[in-house]
One Martini backbone bead per residue (centre of mass of N, CA, C, O) as a GRO file, in nm:
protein
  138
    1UNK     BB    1  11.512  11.912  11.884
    2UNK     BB    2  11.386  11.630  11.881
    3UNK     BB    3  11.398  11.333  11.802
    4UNK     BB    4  11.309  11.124  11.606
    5UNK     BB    5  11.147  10.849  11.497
    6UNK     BB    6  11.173  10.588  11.393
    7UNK     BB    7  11.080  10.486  11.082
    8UNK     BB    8  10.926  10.214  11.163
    9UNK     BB    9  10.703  10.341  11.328
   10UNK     BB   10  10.592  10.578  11.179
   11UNK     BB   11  10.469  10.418  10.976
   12UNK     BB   12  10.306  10.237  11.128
   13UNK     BB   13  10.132  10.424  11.239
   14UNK     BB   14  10.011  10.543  10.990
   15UNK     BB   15   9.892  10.305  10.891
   16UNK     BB   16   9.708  10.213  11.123
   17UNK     BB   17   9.561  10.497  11.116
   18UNK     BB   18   9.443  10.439  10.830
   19UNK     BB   19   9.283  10.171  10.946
   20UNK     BB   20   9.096  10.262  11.113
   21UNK     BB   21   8.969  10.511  10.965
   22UNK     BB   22   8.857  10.339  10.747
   23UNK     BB   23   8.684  10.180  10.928
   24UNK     BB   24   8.529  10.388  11.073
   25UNK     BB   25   8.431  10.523  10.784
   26UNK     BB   26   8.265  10.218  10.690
   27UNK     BB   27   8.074  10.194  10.944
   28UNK     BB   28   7.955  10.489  10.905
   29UNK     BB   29   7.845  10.419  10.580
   30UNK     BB   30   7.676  10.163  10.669
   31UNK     BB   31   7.487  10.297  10.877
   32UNK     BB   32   7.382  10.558  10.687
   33UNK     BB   33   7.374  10.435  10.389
   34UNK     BB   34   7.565  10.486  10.192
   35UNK     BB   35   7.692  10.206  10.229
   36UNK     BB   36   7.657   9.871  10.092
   37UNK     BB   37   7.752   9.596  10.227
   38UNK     BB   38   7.796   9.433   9.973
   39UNK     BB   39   8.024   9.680   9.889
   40UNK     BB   40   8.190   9.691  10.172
   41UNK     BB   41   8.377   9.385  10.155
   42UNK     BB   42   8.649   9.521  10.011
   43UNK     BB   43   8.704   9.734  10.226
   44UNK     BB   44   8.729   9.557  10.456
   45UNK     BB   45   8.938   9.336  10.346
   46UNK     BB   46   9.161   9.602  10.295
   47UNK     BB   47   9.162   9.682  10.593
   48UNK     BB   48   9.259   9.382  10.714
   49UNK     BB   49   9.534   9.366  10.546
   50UNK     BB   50   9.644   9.617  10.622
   51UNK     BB   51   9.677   9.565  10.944
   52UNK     BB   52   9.784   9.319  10.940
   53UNK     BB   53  10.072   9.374  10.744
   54UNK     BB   54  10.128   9.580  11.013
   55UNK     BB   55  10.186   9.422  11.227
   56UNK     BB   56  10.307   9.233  11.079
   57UNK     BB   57  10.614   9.218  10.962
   58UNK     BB   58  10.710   8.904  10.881
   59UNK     BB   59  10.517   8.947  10.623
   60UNK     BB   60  10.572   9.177  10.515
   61UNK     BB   61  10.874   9.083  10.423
   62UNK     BB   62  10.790   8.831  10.278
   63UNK     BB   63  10.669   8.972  10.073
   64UNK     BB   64  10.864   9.139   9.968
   65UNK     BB   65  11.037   8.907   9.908
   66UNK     BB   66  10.835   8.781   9.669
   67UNK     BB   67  10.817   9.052   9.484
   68UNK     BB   68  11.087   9.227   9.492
   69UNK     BB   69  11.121   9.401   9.770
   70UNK     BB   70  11.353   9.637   9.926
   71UNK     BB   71  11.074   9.793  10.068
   72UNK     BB   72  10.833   9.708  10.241
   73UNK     BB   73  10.625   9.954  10.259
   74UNK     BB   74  10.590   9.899   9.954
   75UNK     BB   75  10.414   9.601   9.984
   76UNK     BB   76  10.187   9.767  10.098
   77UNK     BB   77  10.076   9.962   9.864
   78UNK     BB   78  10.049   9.708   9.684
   79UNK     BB   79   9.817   9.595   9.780
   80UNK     BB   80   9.640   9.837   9.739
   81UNK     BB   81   9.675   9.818   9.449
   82UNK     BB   82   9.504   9.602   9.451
   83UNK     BB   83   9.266   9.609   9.581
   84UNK     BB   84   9.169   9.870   9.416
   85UNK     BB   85   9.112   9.668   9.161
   86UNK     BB   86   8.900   9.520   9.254
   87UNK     BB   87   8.720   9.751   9.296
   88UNK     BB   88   8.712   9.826   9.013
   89UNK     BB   89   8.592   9.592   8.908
   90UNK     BB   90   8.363   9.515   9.077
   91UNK     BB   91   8.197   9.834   8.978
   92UNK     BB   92   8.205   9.753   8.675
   93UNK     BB   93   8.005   9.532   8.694
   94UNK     BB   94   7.785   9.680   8.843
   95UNK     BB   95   7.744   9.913   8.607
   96UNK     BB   96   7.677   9.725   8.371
   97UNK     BB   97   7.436   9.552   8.503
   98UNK     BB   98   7.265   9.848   8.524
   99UNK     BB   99   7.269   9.910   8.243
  100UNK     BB  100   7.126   9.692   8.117
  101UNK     BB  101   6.861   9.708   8.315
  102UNK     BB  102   6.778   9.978   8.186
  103UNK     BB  103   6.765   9.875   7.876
  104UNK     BB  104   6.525   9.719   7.934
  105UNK     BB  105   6.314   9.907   8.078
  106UNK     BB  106   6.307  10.122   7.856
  107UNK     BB  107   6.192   9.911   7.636
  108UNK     BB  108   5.945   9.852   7.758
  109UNK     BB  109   5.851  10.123   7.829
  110UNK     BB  110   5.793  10.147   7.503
  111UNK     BB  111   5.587   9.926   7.468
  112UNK     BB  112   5.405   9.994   7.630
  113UNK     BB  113   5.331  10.275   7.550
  114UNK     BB  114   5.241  10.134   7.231
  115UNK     BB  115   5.003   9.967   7.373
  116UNK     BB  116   4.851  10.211   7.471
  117UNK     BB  117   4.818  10.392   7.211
  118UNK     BB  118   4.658  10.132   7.071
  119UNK     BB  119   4.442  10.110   7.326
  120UNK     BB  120   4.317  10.411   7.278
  121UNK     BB  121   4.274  10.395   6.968
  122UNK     BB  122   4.066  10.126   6.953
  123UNK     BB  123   3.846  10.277   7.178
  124UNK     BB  124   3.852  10.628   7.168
  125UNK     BB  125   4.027  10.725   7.349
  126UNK     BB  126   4.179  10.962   7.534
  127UNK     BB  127   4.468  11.061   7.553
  128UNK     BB  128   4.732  11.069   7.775
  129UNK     BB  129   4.923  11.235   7.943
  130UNK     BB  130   5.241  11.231   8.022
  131UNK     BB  131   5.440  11.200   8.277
  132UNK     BB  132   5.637  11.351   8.487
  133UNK     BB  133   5.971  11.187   8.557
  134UNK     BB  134   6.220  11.425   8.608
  135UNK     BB  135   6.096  11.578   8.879
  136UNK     BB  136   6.144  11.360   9.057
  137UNK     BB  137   6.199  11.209   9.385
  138UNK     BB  138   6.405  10.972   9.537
   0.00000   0.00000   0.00000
């Protein structure tokens, strides 16, 4: 069995080709419509900061030894896990203010609903059987 490479190069190479999927899997993903530009920059910031970070070994070092990591590619993790909470916040403000818009707009739609049958019932008109919107396609 041949000998296996140095372990700093096996780390580096893993962490390059993992930033790299992840980038060609984000460019494949808002071309495709799957996800919204808008939401897509924080992870094209985290694969080009996690990209730098593996590139660059003497930044990657510095960063270790500022946080008191005594093993830098896990200094490298510890990035990561910086941006997935970044993301995970992010995503929770967006979903919060989705959350607040839907109560909005279904108190509205109850309001004009009441609105309606109450000129259906002073005008004398039949009223109109309610929509069935729950089976329509997005």
């Amino acid at each position: 069995m041949p000998p296996l490479p140095e372990y700093r190069f096996r780390i580096e190479f893993w962490a390059i080709l993992g930033c790299i999927v992840l980038f060609i899997g984000l460019i494949e993903l808002v071309r495709r419509n799957r996800l919204k530009e808008r939401y897509s920059f924080l992870w094209f910031l985290t694969s080009g900061v996690l990209l730098v970070f593996t590139l660059k070994r003497s930044w990657l070092e510095d960063l270790a030894r500022l946080v008191g990591v005594y093993y830098p590619p896990t200094a490298l993790f510890l990035l990561l896990v910086f941006f997935m909470l970044l993301i995970l916040i992010h995503y929770s403000t967006v979903i919060s203010r989705l959350l607040d818009e839907k109560q909005a707009i279904v108190q509205n739609l109850g309001l004009l609903e009441a609105r309606v049958r109450e000129l259906e019932a002073t005008s004398g008109a039949r009223p109109s059987p309610a929509p069935d919107i729950s089976s329509s396609a997005d």
